[in-house]
KOLVEXRO-117870 format. One line per field, with one value per residue (C-alpha): residue number from 1; residue in one letter; x, z, y. Coordinates in steps of 0.5 Angstrom, whole numbers, plus 500, padded with zeros to 3 digits. Layout:
<tidrens>
i: NUM, ...
aa: A, ...
X: X, ...
Z: Z, ...
Y: Y, ...
</tidrens>
This chain:
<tidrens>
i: 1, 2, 3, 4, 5, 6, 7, 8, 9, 10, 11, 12, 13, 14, 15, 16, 17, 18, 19, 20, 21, 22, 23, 24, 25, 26, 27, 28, 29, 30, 31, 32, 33, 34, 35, 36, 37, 38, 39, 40, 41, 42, 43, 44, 45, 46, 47, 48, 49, 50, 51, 52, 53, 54, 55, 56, 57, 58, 59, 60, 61, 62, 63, 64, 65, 66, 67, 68, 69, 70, 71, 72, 73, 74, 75, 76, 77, 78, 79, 80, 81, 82, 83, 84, 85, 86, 87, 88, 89, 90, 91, 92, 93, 94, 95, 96, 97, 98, 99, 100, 101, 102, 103, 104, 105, 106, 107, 108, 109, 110, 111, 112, 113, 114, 115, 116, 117, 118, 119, 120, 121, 122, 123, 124, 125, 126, 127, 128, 129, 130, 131, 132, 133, 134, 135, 136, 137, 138, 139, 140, 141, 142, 143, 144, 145, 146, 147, 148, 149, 150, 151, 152, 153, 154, 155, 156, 157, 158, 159, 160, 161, 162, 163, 164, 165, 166, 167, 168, 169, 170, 171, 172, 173, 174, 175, 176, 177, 178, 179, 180, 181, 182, 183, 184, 185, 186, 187, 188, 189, 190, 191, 192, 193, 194, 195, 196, 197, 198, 199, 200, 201, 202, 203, 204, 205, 206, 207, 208, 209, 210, 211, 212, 213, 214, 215, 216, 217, 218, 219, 220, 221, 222, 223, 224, 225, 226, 227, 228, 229, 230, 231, 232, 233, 234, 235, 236, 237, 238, 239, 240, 241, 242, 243, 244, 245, 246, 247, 248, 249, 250, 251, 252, 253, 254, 255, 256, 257, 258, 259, 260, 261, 262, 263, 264, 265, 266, 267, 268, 269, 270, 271, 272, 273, 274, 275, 276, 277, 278, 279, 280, 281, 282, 283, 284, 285, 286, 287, 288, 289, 290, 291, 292, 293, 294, 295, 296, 297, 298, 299, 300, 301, 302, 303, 304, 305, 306, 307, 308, 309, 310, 311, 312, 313, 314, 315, 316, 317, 318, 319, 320, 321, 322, 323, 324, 325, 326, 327, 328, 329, 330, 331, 332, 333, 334, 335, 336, 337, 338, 339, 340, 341, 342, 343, 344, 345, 346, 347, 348, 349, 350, 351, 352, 353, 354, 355, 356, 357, 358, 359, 360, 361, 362, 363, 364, 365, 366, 367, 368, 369, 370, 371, 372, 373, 374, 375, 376, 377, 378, 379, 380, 381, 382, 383, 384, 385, 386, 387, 388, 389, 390, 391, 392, 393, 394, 395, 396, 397, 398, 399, 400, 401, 402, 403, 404, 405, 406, 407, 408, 409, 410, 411, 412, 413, 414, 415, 416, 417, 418, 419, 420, 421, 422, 423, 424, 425, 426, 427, 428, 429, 430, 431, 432, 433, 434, 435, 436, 437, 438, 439, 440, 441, 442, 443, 444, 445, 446, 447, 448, 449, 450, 451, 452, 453, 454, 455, 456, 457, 458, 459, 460, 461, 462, 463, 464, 465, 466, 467, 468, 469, 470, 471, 472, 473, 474, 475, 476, 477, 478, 479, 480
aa: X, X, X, X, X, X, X, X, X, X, X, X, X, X, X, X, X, X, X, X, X, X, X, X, X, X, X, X, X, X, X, X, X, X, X, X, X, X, X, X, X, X, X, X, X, X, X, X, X, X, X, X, X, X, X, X, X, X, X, X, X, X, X, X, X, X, X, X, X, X, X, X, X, X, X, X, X, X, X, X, X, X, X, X, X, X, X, X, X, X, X, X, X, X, X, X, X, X, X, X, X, X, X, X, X, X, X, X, X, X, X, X, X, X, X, X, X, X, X, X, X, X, X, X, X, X, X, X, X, X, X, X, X, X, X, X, X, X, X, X, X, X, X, X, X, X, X, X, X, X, X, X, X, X, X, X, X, X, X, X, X, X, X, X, X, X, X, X, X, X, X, X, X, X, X, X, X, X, X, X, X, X, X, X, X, X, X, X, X, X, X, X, X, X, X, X, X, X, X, X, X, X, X, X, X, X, X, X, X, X, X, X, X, X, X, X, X, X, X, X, X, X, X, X, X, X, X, X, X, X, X, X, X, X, X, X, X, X, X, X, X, X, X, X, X, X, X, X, X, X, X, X, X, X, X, X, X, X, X, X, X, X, X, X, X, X, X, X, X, X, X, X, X, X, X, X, X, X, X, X, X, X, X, X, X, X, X, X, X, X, X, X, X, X, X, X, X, X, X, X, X, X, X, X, X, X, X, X, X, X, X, X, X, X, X, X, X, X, X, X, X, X, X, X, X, X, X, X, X, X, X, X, X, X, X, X, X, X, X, X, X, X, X, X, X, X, X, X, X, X, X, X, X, X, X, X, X, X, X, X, X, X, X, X, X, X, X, X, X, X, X, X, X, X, X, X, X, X, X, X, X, X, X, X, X, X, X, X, X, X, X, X, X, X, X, X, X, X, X, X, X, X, X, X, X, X, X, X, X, X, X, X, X, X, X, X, X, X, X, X, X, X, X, X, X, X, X, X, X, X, X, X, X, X, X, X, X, X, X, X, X, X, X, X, X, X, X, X, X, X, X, X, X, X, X, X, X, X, X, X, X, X, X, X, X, X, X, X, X, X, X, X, X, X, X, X, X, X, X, X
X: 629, 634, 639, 638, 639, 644, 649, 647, 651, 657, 657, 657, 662, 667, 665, 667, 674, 676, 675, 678, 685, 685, 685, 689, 694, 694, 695, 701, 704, 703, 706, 712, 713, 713, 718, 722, 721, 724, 730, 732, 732, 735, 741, 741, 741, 747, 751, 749, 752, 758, 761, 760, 763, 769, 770, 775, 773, 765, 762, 760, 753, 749, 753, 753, 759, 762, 770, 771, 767, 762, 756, 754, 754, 751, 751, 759, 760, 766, 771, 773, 780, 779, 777, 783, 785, 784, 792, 798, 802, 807, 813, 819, 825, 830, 837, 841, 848, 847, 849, 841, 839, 841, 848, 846, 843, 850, 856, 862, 868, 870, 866, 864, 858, 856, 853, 847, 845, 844, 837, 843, 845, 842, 839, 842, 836, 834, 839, 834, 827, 826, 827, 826, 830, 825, 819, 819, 823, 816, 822, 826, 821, 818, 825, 825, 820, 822, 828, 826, 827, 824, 819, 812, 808, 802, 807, 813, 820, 816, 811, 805, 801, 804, 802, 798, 802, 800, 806, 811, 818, 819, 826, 823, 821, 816, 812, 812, 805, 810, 818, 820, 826, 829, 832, 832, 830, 828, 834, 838, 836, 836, 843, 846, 841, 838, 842, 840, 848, 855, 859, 854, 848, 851, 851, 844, 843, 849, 845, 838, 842, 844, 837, 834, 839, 839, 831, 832, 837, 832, 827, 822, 822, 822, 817, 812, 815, 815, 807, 808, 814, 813, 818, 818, 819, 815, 819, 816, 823, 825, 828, 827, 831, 828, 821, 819, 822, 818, 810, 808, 810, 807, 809, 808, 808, 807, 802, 801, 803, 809, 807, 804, 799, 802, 807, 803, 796, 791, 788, 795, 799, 799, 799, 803, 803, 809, 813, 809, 815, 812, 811, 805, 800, 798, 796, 791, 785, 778, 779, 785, 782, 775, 774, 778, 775, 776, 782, 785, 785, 789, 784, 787, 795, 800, 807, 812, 814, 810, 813, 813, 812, 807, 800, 803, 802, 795, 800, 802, 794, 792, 798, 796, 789, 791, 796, 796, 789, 789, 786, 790, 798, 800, 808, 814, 819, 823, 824, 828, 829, 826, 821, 819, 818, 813, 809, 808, 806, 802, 798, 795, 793, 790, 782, 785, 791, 791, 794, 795, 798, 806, 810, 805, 798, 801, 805, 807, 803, 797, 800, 803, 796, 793, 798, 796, 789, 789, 782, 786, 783, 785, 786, 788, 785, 788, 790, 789, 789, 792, 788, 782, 778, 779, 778, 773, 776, 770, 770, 776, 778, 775, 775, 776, 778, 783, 778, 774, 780, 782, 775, 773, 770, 774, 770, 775, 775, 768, 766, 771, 769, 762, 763, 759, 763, 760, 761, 769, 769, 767, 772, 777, 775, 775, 782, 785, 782, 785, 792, 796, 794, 800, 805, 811, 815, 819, 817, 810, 803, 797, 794, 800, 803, 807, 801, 796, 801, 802, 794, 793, 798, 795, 788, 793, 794, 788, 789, 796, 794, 790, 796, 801, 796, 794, 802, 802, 797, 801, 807, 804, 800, 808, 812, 806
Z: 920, 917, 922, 923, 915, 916, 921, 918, 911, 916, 919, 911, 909, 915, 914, 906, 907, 913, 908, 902, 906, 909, 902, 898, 904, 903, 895, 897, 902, 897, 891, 897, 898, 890, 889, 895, 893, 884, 888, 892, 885, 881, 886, 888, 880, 879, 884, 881, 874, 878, 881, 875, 870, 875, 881, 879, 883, 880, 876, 869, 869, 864, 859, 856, 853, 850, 852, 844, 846, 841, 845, 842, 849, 853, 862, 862, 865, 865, 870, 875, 873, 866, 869, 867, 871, 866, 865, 867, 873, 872, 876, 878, 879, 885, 881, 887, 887, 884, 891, 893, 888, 881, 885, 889, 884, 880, 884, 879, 882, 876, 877, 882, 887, 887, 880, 878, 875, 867, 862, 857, 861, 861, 867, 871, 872, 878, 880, 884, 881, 889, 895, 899, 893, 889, 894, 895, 889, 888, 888, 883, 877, 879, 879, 872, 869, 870, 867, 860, 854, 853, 847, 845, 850, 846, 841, 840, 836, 830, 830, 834, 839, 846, 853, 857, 862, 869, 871, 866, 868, 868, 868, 871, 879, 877, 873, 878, 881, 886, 887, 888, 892, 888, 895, 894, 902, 902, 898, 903, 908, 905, 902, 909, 915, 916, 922, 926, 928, 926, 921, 915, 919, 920, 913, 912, 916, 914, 907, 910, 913, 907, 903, 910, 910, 902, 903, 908, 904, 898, 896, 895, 901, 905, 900, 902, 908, 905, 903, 896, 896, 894, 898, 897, 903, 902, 907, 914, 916, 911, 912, 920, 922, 920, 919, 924, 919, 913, 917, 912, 905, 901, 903, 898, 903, 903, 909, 916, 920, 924, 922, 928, 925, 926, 920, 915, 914, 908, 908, 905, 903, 898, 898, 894, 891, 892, 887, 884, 885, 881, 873, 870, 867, 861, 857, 862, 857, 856, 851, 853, 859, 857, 865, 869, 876, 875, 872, 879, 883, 889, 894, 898, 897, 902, 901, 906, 913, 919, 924, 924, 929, 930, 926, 922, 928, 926, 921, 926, 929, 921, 920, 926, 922, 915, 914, 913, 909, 901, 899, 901, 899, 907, 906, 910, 906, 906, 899, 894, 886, 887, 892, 887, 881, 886, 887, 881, 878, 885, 884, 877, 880, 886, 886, 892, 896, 902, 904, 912, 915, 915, 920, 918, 916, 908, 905, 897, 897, 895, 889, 887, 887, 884, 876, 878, 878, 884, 888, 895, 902, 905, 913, 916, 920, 919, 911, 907, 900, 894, 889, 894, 890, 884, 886, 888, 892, 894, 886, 886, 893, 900, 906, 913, 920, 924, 927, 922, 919, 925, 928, 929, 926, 920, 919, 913, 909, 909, 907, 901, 899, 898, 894, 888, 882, 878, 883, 882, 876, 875, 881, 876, 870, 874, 876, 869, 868, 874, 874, 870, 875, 880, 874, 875, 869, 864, 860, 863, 860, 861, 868, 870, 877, 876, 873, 878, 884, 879, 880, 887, 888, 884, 887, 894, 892, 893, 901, 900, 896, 903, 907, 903, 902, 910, 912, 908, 911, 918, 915, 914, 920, 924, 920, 921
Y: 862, 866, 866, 857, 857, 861, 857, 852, 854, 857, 849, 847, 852, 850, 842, 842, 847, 842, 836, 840, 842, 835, 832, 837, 835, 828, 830, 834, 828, 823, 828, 827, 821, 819, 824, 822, 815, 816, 820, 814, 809, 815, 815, 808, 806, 811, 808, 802, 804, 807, 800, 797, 801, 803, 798, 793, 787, 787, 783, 784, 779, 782, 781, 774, 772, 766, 765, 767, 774, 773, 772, 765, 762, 764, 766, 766, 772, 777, 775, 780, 779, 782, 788, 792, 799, 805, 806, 803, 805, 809, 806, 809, 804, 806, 806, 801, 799, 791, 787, 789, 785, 781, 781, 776, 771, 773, 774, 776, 778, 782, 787, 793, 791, 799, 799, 799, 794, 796, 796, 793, 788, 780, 779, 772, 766, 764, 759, 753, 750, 749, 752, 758, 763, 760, 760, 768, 770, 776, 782, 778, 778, 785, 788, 784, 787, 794, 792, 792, 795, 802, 801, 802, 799, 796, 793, 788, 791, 785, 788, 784, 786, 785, 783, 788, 791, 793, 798, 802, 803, 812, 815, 822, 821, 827, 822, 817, 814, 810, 809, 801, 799, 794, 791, 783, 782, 775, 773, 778, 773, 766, 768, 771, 772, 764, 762, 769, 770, 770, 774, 773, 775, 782, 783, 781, 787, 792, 791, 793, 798, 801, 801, 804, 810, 811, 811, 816, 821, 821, 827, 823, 818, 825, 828, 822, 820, 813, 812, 812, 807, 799, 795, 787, 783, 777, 771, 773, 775, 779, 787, 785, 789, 796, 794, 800, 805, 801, 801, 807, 804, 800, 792, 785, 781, 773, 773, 778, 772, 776, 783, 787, 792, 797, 795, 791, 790, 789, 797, 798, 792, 787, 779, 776, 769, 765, 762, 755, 750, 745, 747, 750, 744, 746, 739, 738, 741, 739, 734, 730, 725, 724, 723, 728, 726, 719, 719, 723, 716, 720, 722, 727, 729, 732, 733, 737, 738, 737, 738, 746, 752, 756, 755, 750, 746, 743, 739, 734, 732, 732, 727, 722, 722, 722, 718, 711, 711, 708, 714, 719, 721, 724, 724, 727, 730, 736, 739, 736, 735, 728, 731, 736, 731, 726, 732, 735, 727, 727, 733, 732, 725, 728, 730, 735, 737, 740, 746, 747, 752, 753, 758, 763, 762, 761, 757, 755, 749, 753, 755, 749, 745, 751, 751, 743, 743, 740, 742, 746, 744, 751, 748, 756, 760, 767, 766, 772, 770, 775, 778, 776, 782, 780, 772, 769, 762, 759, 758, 753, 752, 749, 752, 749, 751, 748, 746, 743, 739, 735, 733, 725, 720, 722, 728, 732, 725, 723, 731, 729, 722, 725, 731, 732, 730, 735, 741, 739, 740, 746, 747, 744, 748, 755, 752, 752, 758, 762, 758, 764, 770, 765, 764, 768, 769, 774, 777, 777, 776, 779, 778, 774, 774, 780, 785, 782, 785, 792, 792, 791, 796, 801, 801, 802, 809, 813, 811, 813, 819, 821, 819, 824, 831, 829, 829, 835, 839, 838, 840, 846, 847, 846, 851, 857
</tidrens>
């Protein structure tokens, strides 16, 4: 009887101790996962808050403010735009002999070609409201900027409050976060280069030459091997000559359509707006046209070339479709003063214009029709866009494949004749509100084209930051 009650006590002892172990392991994995669990919010929340505040291209949406800031209206969020870099670069400007720049937009015999151009001294206007100077005239407008006046940067010799600057000029290379070469490629080219041969070509190579071996006698070039360094070769033949010995700077192109990778890509370089060739509309407000849909009376407007190589040839199948239609302005002209004139008058009468592809998957046109608030049809397949991470082309532009574009039964056209009037407005109204980050001039504005390209070179930095320390640790490697 003992011995019964006994073994039954035993079974009830190991029976509650196996359910106490089994619960207090269960305790123990749901302890566990709840703080595995609170651990992963926590990181998830603090990165978050780390893109929020240091990410130049987030999105602010939880603040609502009206465009006078003071949060009367509201869901306007913050544009990406306004999110500013913590502090302007710090720019070093190469001192070159004038003929690679400014002495190629003022040829004066009088004086010596092998001076630099001065801070004292005027600097000469383009020359052409058109044209491939004016189309690929970055490196113009960069160096000009540079060249301004040491002063306070936050104000003006009057007093006022100055425009915020993305980059200042310093005089000691020590300071610098990059070095600019002052090398009007484009122009060099437009000016010397355009027939490929004879004497005048060779000059265009002579001076290539001469920044090339400047460069390669520099400290600095050879401190970096060239990352840190910004050179502008926005026509798509610029410095062709010696590419190869650019591949590690950091390049303003226009586009990537006749670099091999090797050379230039996004990871390291910057798309650069063309110049607009068109001026600027600023009377087109909110309240001066009490309709603007339908007061733009042109459906769809096309002026330029069509006969053109490379991608640009899907102009000549969108010719054969579009012309002859009354609601379409589809025009062959080559650029002129009077060509200009129609075109700006065109645009702002335009609910949209179309942008295919040129030589390469870029073109001016796209800015022209933007400064007009002329919704544009991106017709390219390889386009890459300037300030894509700060922008948001879908806001203001269409897309459409090369495909797409040319499909049958008027598929392009009836795709516009239908679009939501209230969807273009938006389109229109974020157009207006974008329009100054492709405007070039000088001195520049906040956020205009020149600051815009100053902030798209600062945030290439870190990877040539990486570049540099990588080069230094193998230099080591080969001197031990």
């Amino acid at each position: 009887m003992e011995g019964g009650t006994l073994q039954r006590f035993k079974n009830s002892f190991h029976s509650t101790s196996f359910l106490n172990l089994t619960f207090f392991r269960f305790l123990f994995l749901l302890v566990a996962l709840i703080l595995i669990r609170e651990s992963i919010r926590s990181w998830q929340s603090g990165n978050l808050s780390d893109a929020s505040s240091s990410s130049p291209s987030s999105s602010v949406s939880a603040m609502n403010l009206d465009e006078d800031g003071d949060g009367d209206d509201v869901g306007v969020r913050i544009r990406d735009a306004d999110i500013e870099c913590s502090s302007p670069l710090k720019v070093f400007m190469y001192d070159l002999p004038r003929k690679y720049n400014l002495g190629m937009v003022k040829k004066d015999d009088g004086i010596n070609q092998e001076l630099p151009w001065t801070d004292q001294e005027v600097a000469p206007a383009l020359k052409t409201r058109w044209g491939v100077n004016r189309q690929h005239s970055v490196e113009y407008w960069m160096m000009l900027d540079m060249l301004q006046d040491d002063h306070d940067p936050s104000h003006n010799h009057d007093g006022k409050k100055e425009e915020k600057k993305a980059a200042v000029r310093v005089k000691d290379p020590e300071q610098a976060d990059v070095f600019f070469v002052p090398f009007f490629s484009s122009l060099s080219f437009n000016t010397y280069g355009r027939i490929m041969l004879g004497p005048e070509a060779k000059i265009d190579k002579l001076l290539q030459m001469g920044v090339v071996e400047m460069l390669m006698e520099s400290k600095w070039w050879q401190a970096s091997q060239g990352h840190d360094h910004v050179i502008v070769v926005h026509h798509p033949n610029a410095f062709r000559y010696y590419r190869e010995r650019l591949k590690d700077s950091i390049l303003i192109v226009a586009d990537f359509g006749r670099y091999p990778k090797e050379i230039a890509q996004l990871q390291k370089d910057v798309v650069a707006p063309y110049e607009h060739v068109v001026p600027m509309w600023k009377e087109d407000d909110d309240d001066s046209i009490a309709d603007p849909f339908a007061s733009r009376n042109i459906l769809l407007f096309f002026q330029g070339r069509v006969e053109r190589k490379d991608d640009g040839t899907v102009r000549r199948t969108l010719a054969k479709l579009l012309e002859n239609r009354t609601d379409v302005h589809f025009v062959n002209s080559l650029p002129s003063e009077e060509g200009v004139e129609q075109a700006t008058k065109g645009m702002r009468s335009s609910r949209f214009c179309l942008h295919p592809a040129g030589d390469t998957p870029s073109s001016c046109r796209l800015f022209d029709a933007i400064v007009s608030h002329c919704v544009p049809v991106i017709v390219s397949d390889k386009i890459e866009l300037p300030f894509e991470d700060e922008l948001d082309y879908t806001e203001f532009a269409l897309f459409f494949s090369a495909e797409e574009a040319i499909r049958p039964r008027d598929y392009l056209l009836n795709y516009l004749r239908n679009f939501d009037k209230e969807h273009w407005l938006r389109m229109w109204k974020r157009l207006k509100e974008v329009s100054h980050h492709f405007h070039y001039q000088h001195p520049p504005k906040t956020d205009d084209a020149v600051n815009m390209i100053w902030k798209q070179v600062q945030r290439k930095l870190p990877a040539a930051q990486l570049a540099i320390h990588r080069l230094q640790r193998h230099n080591l490697a080969d001197r031990m």
